[in-house]
LORO-768068 format. One line per field, with one value per residue (C-alpha): x, y, z; residue in three letters. Coordinates in Angstrom, 3 decimals, padded with zeros to 6 digits. Each point is the difference from the previous one (the first is absolute). Example, Ala and Ser with C-alpha at 12.3 -4.5 7.8 and 13.67 -1.06 7.14 Angstrom:
2
east <- c(012.300;001.370)
north <- c(-004.500;003.440)
up <- c(007.800;-000.660)
r <- c(ala;ser)
This chain:
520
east <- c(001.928;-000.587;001.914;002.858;000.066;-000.985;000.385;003.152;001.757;-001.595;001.612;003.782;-000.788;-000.679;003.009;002.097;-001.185;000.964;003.645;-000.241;-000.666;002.036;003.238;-001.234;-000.935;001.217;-001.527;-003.909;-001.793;-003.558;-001.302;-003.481;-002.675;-003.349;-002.174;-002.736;-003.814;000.730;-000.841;003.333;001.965;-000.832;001.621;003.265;000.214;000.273;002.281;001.996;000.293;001.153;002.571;001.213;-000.734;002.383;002.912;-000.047;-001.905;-003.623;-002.667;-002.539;-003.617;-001.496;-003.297;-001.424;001.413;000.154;003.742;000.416;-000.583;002.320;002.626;-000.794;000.202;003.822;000.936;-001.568;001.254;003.180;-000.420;-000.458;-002.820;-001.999;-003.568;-001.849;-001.769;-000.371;-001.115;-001.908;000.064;-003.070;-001.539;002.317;003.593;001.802;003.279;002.813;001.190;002.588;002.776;002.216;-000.061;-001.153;-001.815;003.056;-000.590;001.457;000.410;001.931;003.279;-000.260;-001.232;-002.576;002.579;001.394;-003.325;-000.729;003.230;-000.742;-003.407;002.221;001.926;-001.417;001.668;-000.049;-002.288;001.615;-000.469;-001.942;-003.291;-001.442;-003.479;-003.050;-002.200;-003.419;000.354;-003.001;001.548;-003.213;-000.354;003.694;-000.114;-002.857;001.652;002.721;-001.923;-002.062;003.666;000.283;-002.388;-001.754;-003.989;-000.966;-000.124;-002.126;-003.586;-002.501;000.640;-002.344;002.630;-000.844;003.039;-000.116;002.059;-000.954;-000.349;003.547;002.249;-001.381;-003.389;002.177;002.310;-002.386;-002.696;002.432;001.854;-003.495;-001.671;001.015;000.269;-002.808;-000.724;-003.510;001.822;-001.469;001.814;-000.712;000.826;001.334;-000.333;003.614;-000.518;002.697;-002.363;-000.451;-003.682;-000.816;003.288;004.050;001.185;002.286;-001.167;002.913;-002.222;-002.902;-002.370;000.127;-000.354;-003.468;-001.888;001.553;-001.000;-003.433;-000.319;001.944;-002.672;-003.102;000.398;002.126;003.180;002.668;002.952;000.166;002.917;000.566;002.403;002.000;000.001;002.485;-000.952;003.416;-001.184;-002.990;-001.396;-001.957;-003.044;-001.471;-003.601;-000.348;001.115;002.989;002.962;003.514;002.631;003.016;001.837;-002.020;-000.563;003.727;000.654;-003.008;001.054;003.662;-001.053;-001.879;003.066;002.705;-002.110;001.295;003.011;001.405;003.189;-000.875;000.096;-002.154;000.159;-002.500;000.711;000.777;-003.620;-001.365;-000.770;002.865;-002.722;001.294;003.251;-001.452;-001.764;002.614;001.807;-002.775;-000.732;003.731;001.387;001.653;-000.929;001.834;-000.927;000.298;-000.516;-003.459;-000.070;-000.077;003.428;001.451;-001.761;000.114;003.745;000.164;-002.143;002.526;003.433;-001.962;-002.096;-002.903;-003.509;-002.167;000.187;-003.287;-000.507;-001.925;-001.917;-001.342;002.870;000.760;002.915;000.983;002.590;-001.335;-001.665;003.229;000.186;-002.579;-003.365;-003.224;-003.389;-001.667;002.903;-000.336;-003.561;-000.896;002.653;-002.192;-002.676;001.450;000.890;-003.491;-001.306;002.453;-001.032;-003.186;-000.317;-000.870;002.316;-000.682;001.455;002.799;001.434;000.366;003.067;001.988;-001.458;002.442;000.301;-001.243;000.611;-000.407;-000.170;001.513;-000.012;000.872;001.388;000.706;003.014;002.618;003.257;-000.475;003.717;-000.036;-002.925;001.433;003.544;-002.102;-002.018;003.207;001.824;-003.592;000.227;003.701;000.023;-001.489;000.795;000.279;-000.251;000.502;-000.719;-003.318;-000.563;000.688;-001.596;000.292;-000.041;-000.768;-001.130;-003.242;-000.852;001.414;-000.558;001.478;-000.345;000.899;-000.102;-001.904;002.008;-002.691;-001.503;000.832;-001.455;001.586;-001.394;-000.634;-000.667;-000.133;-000.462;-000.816;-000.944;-003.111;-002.575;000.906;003.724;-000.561;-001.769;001.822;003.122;-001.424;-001.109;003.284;001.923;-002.445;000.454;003.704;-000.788;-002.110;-001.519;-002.206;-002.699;-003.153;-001.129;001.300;-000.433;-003.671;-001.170;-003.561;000.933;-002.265;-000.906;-001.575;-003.634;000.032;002.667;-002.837;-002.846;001.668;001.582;-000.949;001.242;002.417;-001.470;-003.807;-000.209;-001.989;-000.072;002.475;-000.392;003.020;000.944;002.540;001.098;001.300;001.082;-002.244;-002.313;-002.403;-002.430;-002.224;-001.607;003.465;001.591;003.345;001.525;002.471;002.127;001.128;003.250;000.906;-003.347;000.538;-002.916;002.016;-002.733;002.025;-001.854;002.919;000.850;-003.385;-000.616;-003.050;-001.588;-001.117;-004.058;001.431;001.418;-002.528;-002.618;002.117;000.129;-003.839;-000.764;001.938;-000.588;-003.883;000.927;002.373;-002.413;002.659;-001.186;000.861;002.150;-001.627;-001.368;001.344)
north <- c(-038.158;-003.296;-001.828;002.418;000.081;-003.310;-001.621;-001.868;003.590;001.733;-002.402;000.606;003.734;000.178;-002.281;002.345;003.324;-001.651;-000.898;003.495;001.241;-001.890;001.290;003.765;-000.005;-002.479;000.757;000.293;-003.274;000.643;001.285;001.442;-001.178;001.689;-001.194;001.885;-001.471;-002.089;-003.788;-001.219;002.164;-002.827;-002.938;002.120;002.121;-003.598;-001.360;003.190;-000.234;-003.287;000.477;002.870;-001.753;-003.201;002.464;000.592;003.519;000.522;001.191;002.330;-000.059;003.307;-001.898;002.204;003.640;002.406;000.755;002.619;-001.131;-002.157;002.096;001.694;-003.413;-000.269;003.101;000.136;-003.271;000.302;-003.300;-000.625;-000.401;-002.306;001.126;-002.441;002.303;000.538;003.814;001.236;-003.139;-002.251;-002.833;-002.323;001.622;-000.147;001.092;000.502;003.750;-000.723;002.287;000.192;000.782;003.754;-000.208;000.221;-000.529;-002.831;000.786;-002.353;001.510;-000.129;-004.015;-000.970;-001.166;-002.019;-001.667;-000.848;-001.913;-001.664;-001.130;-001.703;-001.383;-000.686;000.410;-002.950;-000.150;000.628;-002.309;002.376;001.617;003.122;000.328;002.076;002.121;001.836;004.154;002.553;003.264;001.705;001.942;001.272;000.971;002.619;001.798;-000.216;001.705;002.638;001.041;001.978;002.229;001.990;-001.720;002.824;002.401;-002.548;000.959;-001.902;-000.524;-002.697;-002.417;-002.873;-002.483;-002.763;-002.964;-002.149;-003.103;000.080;000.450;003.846;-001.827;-001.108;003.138;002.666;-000.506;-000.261;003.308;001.959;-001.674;002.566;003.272;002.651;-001.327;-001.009;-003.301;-001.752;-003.351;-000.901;-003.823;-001.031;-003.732;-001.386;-002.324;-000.975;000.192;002.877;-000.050;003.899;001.074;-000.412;001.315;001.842;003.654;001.297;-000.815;002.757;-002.568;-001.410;003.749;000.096;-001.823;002.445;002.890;-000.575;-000.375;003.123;001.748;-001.758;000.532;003.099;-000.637;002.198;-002.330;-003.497;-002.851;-003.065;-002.430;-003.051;-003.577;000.080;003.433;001.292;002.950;002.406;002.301;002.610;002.110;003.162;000.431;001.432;-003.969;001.360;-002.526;002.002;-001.227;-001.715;003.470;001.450;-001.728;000.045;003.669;000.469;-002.682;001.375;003.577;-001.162;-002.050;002.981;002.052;-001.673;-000.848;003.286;-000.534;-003.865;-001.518;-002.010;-002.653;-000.346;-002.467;001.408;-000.526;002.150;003.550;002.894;001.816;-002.224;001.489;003.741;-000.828;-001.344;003.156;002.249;-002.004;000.595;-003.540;-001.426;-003.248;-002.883;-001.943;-003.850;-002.789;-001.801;-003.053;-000.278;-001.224;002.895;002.704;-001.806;-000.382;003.671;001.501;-001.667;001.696;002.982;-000.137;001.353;-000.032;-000.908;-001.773;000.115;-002.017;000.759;-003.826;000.959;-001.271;002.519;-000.525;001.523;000.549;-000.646;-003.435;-001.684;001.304;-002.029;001.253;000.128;001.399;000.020;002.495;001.961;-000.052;001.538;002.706;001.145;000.268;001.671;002.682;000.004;000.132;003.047;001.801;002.184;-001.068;-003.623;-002.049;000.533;003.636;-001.447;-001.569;002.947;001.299;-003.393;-000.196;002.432;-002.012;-002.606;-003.897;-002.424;-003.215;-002.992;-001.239;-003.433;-000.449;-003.760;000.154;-002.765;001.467;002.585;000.828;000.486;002.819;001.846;000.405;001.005;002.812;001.008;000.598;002.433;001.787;000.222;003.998;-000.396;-001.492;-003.457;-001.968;-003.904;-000.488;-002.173;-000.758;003.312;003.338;002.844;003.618;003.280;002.978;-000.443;-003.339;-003.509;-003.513;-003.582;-003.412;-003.073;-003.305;-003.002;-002.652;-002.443;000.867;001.417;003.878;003.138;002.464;003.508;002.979;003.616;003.228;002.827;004.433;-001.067;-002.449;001.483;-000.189;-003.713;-001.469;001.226;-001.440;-003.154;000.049;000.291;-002.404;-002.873;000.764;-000.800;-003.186;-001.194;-001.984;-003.404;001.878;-001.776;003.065;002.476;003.320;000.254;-002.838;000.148;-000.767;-001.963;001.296;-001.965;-000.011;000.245;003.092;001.515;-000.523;002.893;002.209;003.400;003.978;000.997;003.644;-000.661;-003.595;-000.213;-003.342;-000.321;-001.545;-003.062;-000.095;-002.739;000.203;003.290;-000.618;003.455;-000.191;003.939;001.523;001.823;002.376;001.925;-001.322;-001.231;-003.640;-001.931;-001.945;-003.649;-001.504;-003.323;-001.395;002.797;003.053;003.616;001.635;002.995;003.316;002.144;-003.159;000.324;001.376;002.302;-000.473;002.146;000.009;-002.009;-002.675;000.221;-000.936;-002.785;-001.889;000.397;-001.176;-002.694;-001.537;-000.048;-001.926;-002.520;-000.479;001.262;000.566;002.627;-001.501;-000.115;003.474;000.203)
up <- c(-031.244;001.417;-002.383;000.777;003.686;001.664;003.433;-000.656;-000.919;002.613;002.114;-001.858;-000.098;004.071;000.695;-002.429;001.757;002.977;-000.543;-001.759;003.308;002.035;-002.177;000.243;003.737;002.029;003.215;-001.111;000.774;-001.386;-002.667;-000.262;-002.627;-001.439;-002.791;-001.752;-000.995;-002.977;000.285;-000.957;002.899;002.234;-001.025;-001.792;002.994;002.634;-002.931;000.788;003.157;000.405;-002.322;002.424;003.000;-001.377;-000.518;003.741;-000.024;001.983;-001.900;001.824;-001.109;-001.047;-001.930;-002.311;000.203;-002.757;-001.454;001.770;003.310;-000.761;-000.251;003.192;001.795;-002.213;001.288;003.689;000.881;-001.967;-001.873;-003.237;-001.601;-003.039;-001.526;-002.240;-002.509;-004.009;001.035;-002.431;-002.703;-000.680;002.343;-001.668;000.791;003.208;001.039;002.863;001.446;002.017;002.197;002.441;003.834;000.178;-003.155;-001.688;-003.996;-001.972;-003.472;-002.896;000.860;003.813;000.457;-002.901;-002.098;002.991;000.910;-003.225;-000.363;003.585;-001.845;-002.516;002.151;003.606;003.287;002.366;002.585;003.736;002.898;002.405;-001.909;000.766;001.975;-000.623;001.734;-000.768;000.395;-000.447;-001.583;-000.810;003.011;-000.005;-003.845;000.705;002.842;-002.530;-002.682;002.381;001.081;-003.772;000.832;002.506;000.519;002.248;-002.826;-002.013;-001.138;-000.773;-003.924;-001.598;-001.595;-002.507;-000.476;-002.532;001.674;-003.559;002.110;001.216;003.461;000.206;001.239;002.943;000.627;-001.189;002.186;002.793;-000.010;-000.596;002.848;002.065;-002.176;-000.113;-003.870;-001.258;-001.695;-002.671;-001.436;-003.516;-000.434;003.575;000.182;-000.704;-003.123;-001.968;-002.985;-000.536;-001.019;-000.170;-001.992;-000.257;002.768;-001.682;000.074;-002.269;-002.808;000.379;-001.208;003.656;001.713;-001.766;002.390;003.073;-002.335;-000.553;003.956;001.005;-002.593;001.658;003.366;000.034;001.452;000.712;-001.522;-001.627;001.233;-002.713;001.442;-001.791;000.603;002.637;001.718;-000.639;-002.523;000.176;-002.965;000.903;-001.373;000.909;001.171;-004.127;-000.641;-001.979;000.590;001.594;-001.446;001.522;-000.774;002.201;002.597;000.338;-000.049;002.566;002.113;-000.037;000.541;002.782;001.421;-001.046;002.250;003.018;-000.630;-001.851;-002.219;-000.579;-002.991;-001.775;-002.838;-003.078;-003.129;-003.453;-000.904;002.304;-000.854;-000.087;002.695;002.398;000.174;-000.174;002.822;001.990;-000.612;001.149;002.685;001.123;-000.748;-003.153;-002.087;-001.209;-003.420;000.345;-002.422;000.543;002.162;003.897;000.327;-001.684;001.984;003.370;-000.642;-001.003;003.127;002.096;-001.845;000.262;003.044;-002.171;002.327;-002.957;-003.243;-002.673;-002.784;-003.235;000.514;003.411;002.324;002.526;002.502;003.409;002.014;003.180;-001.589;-000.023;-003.684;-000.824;-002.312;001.468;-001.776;003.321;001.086;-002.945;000.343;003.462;-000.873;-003.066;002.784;002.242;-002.542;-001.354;003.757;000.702;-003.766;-000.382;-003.292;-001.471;-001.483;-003.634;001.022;002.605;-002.861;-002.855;001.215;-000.661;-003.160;-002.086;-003.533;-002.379;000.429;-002.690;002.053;-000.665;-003.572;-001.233;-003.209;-001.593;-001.722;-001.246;000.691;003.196;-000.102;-003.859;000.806;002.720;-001.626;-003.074;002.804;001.136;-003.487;-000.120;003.028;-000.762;000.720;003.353;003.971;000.256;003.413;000.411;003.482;-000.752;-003.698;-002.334;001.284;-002.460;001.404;-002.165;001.491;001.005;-000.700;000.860;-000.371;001.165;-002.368;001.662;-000.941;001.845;001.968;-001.207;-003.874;-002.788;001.476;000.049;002.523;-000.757;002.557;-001.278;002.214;-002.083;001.382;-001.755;-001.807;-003.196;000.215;001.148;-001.921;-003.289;001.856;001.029;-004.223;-001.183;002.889;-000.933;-003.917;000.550;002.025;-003.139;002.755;-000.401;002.243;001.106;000.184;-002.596;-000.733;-002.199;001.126;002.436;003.692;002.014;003.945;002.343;000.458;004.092;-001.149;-002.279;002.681;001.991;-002.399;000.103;-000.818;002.673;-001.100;000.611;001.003;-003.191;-001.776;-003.199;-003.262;-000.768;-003.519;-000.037;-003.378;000.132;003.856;001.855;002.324;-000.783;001.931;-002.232;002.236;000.846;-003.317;001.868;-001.791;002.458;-001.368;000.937;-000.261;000.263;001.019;002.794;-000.178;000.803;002.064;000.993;-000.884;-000.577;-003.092;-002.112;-002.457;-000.913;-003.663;-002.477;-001.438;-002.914;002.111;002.524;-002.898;-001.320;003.659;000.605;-003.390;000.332;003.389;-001.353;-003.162;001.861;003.236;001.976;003.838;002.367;002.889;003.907;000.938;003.847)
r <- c(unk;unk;unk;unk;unk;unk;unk;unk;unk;unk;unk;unk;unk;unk;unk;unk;unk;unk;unk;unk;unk;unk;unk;unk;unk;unk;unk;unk;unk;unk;unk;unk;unk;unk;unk;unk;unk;unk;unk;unk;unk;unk;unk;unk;unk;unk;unk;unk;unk;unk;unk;unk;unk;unk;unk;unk;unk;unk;unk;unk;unk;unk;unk;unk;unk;unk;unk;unk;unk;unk;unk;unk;unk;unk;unk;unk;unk;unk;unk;unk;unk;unk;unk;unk;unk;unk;unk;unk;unk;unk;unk;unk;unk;unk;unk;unk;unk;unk;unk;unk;unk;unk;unk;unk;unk;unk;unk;unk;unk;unk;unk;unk;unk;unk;unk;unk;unk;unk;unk;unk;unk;unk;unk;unk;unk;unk;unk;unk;unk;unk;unk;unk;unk;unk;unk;unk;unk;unk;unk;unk;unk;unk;unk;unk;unk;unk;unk;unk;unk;unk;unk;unk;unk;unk;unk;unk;unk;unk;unk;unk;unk;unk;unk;unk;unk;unk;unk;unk;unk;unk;unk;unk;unk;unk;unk;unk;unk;unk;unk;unk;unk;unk;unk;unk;unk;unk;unk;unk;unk;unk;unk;unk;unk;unk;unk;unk;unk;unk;unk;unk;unk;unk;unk;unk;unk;unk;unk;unk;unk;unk;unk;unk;unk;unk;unk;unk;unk;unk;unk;unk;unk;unk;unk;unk;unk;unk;unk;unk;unk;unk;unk;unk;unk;unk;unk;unk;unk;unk;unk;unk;unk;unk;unk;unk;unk;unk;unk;unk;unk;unk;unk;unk;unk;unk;unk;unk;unk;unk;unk;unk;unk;unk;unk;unk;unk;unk;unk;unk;unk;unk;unk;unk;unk;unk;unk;unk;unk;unk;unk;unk;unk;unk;unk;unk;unk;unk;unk;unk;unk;unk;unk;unk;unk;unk;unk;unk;unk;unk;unk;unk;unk;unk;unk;unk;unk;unk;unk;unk;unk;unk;unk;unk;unk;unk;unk;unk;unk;unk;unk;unk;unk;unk;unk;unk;unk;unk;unk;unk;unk;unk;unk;unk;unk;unk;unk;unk;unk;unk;unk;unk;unk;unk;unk;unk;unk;unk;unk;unk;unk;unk;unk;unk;unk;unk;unk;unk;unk;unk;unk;unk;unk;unk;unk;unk;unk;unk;unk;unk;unk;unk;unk;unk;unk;unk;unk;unk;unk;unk;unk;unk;unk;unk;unk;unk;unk;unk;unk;unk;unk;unk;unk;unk;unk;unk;unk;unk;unk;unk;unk;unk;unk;unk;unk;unk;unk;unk;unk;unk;unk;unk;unk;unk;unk;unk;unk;unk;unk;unk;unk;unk;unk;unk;unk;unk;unk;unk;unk;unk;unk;unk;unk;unk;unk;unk;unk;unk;unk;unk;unk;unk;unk;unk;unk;unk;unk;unk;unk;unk;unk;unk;unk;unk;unk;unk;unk;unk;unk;unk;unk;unk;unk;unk;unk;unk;unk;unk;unk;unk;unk;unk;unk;unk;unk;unk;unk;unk;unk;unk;unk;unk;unk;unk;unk;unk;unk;unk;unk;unk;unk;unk;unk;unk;unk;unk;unk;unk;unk;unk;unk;unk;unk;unk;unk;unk;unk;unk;unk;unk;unk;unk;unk;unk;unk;unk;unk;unk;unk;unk;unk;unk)
């Protein structure tokens, strides 16, 4: 916020990195520095620098670049690196990502902690300052990228990408320029703003806009990127979002393919498919805690190739560790270029059970509720690696509290819809929650969301009854239900209704005026 991080910190923050730096790697003389499209990166990031540059270090001039690129310039040049971005927060926010030479992470344990205190407590400034220099990266981070995959086994796919007015419009563009793709960007002028949507595509609300499109004009596969061009969510050319599950298990099937008895790394939120597929792909899989510092730090004590992330941050090996979407991305189309089948079918067979998604509960006391969970669940497997996951047979779930409100975090993977959502019933009875959304109450979706909606069965148009939270088609009788604010358009999930039932909907979506949703 701009009350929270002015120019005067930025300064103390830079200088802090820099004696930060200087005490962890005493040879490195530069440091390199990106910014992303938001007004206020401009003055904060020069405040930055010349807080480095007065502890004695260099600072080398990246301009705008997306996070990732960053990172590539950390780790190609072995230097460390600085990106001014809030990601995927509103116009308002900014922020600093910050590592090490090589892209190495730096988490609260490993030199937060110790920069903060330098903050506090500033270092003097040192007789000789460091220098700068202007450096174009662009051109190096696509060869980088192109080097995942194979382009002479490209086709040409049409692609839509939604870059939401952020650093994809820069990088996107870039690496398709020259791939066999018909390429169309949704939102590509950089503009801190944001005047189209949050560019925050975690929230489905944002993916509706990239939805509608892949519907209009056809396309074989749908990219949403964040703020900062770090993440990517994809959708298939039926504009039915993949999950960050999935992507992860396809993208490390893909990887375990070539490099046979690797491992990979998934956090505990992520699907138990990811592991099964591992396995049959002849590799194993690792569970981490969520957070980038904790599965970078991981992939290097156990030289795992790939790391995927349930929030759309996929890591690599061969990217210094680091995540990129745009990596991630051109691997899912290579596979879909190598399949006979479209995506909506490329993506069945890492689909094996039911997710619940994230829910957030208010609660007072988020300790008091989990012990009270865990004195519940006494008769089955407890883990504490992230929060408290509970494990029964076929069914698991995590709760974790928020660093930042009063939120616990529930994810539940169930064999089914039915064994879920009776689960998810009878966890969220026993976190007598302060919902702003509880169970019986009408949901809202977003009207862009409801423009597009349709049957995945006959792409016929569906009638949204919020208060009792199903979206129906009435000419095949299937209801799908939504959770969370979230619609669960998966055909093997809904549920056919009798005559009776059937007569009850009709009748009542005439009395309340209720309108079908967009016939594609």
């Amino acid at each position: 916020m701009p009350d929270q991080l002015t120019v005067p910190l930025a300064r103390r923050i830079g200088a802090a990195y820099a004696a930060f730096v200087r005490q962890q790697e005493p040879a490195t003389r530069e440091i390199v520095l990106g910014r992303d499209m938001r007004d206020s990166g401009v003055e904060l990031s020069r405040a930055f620098a010349d807080g480095v540059i007065e502890q004695g270090l260099g600072v080398v001039w990246l301009g705008l670049a997306s996070t990732d690129l960053v990172y590539f310039a950390s780790g190609s040049l072995d230097l460390p690196g600085v990106m001014f971005t809030a990601s995927h927060n509103p116009a308002g926010y900014n922020g600093i990502k910050a590592c090490l030479s090589a892209a190495v992470p730096i988490g609260v344990e490993s030199g937060l902690a110790a920069i903060e205190a330098m903050v506090h407590n500033p270092p003097p400034s040192v007789a000789v300052p460091g220098t700068e220099r202007h450096l174009d990266m662009l051109d190096g981070f696509v060869a980088h990228v192109h080097s995942f995959v194979d382009p002479a086994g490209f086709r040409p796919l049409k692609v839509v990408a939604d870059t939401a007015n952020g650093m994809g419009g820069l990088v996107v563009p870039a690496v398709f320029a020259d791939l066999p793709f018909d390429l169309e960007v949704m939102y590509e002028d950089l503009d801190g703003n944001f005047p189209n949507h949050e560019a925050n595509p975690l929230d489905i609300a944002n993916q509706a806009d990239l939805m509608k499109r892949v519907v209009e004009v056809g396309a074989d596969i749908g990219l949403a990127f964040d703020g900062d061009a770090d993440r990517v969510f994809v959708v298939d050319e039926l504009a039915q979002p993949l999950s960050g599950s999935t992507l992860t298990a396809m993208v490390g099937a893909r990887l375990l393919r070539e490099n046979s008895g690797g491992t990979i790394i998934h956090n505990l939120i992520c699907s138990v498919a990811v592991g099964e597929v591992a396995a049959e792909a002849g590799g194993s899989a690792v569970v981490s805690r969520v957070g980038h510092s904790y599965i970078k730090q991981l992939m290097a004590e156990t030289g795992a190739i790939f790391a995927g992330e349930h929030s759309g941050h996929y890591y690599f090996r061969d990217n210094y560790r680091a995540d990129s979407g745009l990596i991630a991305a051109l691997i899912v189309l290579e596979m879909v270029c190598e399949s006979d089948v479209p995506l909506s079918e490329l993506r069945k067979p890492f689909e094996r059970y039911w997710q619940s998604g994230e829910i957030n509960s208010l609660v007072d006391d988020p300790a008091a509720v989990v012990e009270r969970i865990k004195d519940h669940f006494a008769h089955c497997e407890h883990d504490y690696l992230d929060g408290l996951t509970v494990k029964g047979d076929t069914w698991w779930f995590n709760l974790r509290a928020s660093n930042t409100e009063p939120l616990l975090r529930l994810n539940l993977e169930a064999a089914n819809a039915e064994a879920g959502t009776v689960l998810v019933a009878e966890v969220r009875s026993l976190i007598n929650c302060q919902d702003p959304s509880p169970s019986g109450e009408a949901m809202t979706l977003d009207p862009r969301l409801l423009e597009i909606l349709a049957c995945p069965e006959d792409k016929g148009p569906l009638l949204w009854f919020a208060d009792e939270n199903i979206l129906y088609n009435p000419r095949l009788t299937r209801s799908y239900e939504v959770k969370e604010n979230i619609p669960v358009m998966l055909v093997d999930e809904a549920t056919t209704v009798d005559a009776a039932e059937h007569d009850r909907l009709v009748a009542k979506a005439e009395a309340d005026g209720i309108s079908p949703t967009f016939s594609v």
